[in-house]
C-alpha positions, 0 to 999 in steps of 0.5 A: 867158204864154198863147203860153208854155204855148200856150193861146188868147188871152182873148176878150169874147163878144159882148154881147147887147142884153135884149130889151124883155120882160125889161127892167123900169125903169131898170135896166141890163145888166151888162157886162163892160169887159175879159176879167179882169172877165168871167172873174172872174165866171165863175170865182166862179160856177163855184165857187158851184156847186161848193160848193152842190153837195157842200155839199147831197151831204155835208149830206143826211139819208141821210148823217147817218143812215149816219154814225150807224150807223157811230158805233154799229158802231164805237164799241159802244154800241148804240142802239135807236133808230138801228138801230130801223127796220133790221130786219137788224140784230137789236139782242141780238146786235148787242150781244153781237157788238161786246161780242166784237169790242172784246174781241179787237181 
C-alpha cells in the first residue's frame, strides 16, 4: 500500500541504551518490537497533545467570560454583575438599547 501511494517504508529508530544516571532499580526501557507498535504510541500521543491543548484554549476563564457577555448581548437581559467590571459598557442604556433591538428584530 505504501509503494501505491509512494510514501517511504516504515522504519524502527534506532534504540538507545539509558544511561547509568537515569536508571533507578530494576526497571526496564520500553522498546518497541516492530514499527505498528511503535507508531501507535506516537500516534496516541500526538492526540494526547492535541486534546490537552484545545481542551485548555476553549476551557479558559477569559473565554467563559466573553461567552457571558454574548449571552447577555444576545439574550437582552442585562446583568450587572457581568458587565460590572466593563466600563464601556453603560448598563441604563445597554438595557434600553437591547430593550430596541429585540422589538425590531
Amino acid at each position: 500500500m505504501s509503494e501505491d501511494l509512494q510514501l517511504e517504508p516504515l522504519i524502527l529508530p534506532r534504540s538507545r541504551k539509558v544511561p547509568k544516571r537515569l536508571q533507578h532499580g530494576d526497571t526496564v526501557h520500553h522498546i518497541s518490537r516492530n514499527e505498528i507498535e511503535y507508531f501507535i504510541v506516537q500516534f496516541y500521543t500526538a492526540i494526547d497533545v492535541a486534546i490537552s491543548n484545545l481542551t485548555n484554549r476553549f476551557d479558559s476563564t477569559d473565554l467563559r467570560k466573553y461567552q457571558k457577555i454574548t449571552k447577555v448581548l444576545l439574550t437582552g437581559v442585562v446583568n450587572e454583575s457581568i458587565l460590572k467590571n466593563y466600563p464601556e459598557f453603560q448598563i441604563a442604556d445597554l438595557d434600553l438599547q437591547l430593550n430596541m433591538y429585540s422589538a425590531h428584530y
